[in-house]
KEKE-3310 file (N, C-alpha, C; in steps of 0.2 Angstrom, whole numbers, plus 5000, padded with zeros to 4 digits):
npx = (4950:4948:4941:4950:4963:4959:4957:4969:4973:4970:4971:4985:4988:4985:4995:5006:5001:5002:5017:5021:5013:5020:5034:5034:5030:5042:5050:5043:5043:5053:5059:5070:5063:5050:5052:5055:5044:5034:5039:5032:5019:5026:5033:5023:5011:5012:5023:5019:5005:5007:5015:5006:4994:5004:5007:4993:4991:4997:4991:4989:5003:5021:5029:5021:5017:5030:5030:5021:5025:5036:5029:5022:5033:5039:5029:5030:5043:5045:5039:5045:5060:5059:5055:5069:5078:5072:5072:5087:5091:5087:5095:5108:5104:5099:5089:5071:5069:5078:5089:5105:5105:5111:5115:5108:5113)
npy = (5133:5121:5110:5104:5103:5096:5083:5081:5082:5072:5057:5063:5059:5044:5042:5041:5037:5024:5021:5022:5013:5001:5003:5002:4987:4982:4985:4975:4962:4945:4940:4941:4937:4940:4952:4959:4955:4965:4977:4980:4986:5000:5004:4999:5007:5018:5028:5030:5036:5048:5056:5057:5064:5076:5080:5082:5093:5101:5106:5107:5105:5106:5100:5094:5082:5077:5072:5063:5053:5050:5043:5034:5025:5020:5014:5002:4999:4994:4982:4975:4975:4968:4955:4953:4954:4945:4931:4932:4929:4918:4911:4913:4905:4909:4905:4904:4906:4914:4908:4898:4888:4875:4884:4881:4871)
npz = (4988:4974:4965:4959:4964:4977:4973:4969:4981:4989:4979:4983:4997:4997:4990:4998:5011:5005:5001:5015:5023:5014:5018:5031:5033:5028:5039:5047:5040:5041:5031:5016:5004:5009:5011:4998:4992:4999:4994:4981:4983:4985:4973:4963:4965:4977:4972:4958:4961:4969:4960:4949:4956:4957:4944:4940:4950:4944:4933:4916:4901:4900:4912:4918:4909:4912:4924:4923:4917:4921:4934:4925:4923:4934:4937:4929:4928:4943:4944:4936:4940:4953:4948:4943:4953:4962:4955:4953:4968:4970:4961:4965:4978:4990:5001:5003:5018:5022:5023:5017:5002:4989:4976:4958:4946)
capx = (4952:4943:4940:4957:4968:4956:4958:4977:4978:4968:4978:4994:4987:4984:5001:5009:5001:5005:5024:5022:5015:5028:5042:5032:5031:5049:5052:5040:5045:5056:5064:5071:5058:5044:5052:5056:5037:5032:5039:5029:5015:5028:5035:5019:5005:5012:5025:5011:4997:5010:5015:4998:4995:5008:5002:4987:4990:5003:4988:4993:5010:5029:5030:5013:5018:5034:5027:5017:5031:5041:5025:5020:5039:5040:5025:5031:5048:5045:5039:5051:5065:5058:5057:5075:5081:5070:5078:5094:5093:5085:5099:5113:5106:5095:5082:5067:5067:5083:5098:5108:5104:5114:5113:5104:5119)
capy = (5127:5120:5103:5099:5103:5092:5078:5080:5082:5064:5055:5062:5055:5039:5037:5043:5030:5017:5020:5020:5004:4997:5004:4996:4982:4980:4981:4970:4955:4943:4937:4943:4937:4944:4961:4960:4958:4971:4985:4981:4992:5007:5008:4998:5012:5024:5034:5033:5038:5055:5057:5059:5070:5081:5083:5086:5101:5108:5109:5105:5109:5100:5099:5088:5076:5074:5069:5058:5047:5047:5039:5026:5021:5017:5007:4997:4995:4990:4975:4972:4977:4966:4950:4951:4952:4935:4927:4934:4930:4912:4907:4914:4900:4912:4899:4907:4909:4918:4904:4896:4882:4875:4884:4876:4869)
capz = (4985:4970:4964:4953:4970:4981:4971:4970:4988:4990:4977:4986:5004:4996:4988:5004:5014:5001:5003:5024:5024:5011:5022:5039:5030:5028:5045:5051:5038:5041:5027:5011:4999:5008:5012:4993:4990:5003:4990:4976:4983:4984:4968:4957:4968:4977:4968:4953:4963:4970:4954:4947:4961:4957:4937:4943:4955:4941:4926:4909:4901:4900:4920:4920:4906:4916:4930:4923:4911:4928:4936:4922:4920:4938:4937:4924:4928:4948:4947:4934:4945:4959:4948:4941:4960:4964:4954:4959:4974:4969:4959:4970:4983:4996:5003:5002:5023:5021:5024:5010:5000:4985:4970:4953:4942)
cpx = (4947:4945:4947:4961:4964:4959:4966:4979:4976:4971:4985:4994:4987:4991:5006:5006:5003:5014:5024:5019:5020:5035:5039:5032:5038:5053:5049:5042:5050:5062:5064:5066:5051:5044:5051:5047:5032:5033:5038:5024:5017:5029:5028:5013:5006:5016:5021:5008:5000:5013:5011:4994:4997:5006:4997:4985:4994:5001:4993:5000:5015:5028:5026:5015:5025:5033:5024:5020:5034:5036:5024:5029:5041:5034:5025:5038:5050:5044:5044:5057:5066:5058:5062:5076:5080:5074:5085:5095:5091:5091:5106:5112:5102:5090:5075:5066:5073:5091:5098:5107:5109:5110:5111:5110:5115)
cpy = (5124:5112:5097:5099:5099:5085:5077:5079:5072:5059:5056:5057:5049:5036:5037:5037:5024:5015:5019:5014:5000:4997:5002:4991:4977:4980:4977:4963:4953:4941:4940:4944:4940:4950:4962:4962:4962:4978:4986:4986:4999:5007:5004:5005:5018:5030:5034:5036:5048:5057:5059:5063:5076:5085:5086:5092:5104:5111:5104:5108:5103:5095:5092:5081:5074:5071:5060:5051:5045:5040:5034:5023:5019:5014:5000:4994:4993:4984:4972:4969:4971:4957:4947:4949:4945:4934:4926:4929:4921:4907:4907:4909:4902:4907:4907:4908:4911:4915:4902:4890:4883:4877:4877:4875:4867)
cpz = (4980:4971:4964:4961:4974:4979:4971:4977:4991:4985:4981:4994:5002:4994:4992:5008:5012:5002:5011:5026:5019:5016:5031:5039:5030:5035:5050:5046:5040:5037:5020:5005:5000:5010:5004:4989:4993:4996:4985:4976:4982:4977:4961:4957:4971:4976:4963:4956:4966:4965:4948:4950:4959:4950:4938:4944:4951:4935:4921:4909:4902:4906:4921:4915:4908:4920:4928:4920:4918:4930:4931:4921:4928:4940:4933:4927:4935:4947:4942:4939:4951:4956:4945:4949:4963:4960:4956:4962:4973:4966:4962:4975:4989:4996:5005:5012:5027:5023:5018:5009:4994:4980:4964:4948:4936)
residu = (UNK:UNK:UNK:UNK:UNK:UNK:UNK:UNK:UNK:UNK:UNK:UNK:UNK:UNK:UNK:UNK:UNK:UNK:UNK:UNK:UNK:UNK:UNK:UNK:UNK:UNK:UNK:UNK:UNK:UNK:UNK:UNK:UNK:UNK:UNK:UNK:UNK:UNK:UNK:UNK:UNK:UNK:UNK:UNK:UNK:UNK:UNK:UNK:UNK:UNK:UNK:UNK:UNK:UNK:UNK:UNK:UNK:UNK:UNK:UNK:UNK:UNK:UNK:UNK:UNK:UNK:UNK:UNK:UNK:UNK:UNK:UNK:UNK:UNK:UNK:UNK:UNK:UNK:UNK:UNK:UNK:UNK:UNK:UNK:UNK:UNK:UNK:UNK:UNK:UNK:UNK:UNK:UNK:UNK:UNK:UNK:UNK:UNK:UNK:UNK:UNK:UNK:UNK:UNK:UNK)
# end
């Protein structure tokens, strides 16, 4: 085992724990908005972090610069993602501790 696969395999364990607390997370919160902000860590940290991993362990070449578009584009466009949905969910009427309140006319 050389250096370049160590590092890829520590990267993958880190971006592997980051999604099992995200999804422990999710069933430990209560309400919509704070699960909602539970799974920033999954899609801002640990798809990037196994995804970088993965380039990593696969060298240079096509495969690797796939990987890794994949990963910065689902670094960018989670949190996005997460604060279309707040809204959403803010102007539909959800009460931030998960009952209905009247929408903003």
């Amino acid at each position: 085992m050389d250096v370049r696969h160590g590092f890829a395999l520590a990267l993958l364990f880190c971006g592997t724990a980051a999604l099992l607390l995200s999804a422990l997370a999710l069933l430990a919160l209560p309400t919509a908005y704070t699960r909602l902000h539970a799974l920033a860590p999954a899609s801002s940290l640990g798809v990037p972090l196994i995804c970088l991993a993965l380039a990593l362990d696969a060298g240079g070449g096509r495969e690797a610069v796939k990987l890794l578009f994949i990963g910065a584009l689902t670094a960018v466009s989670g949190p996005v993602i997460a604060i279309v949905i707040g809204r959403t969910m803010a102007r539909e009427g959800e009460a931030p501790d998960g009952g209905l309140t009247e929408p903003p006319t």
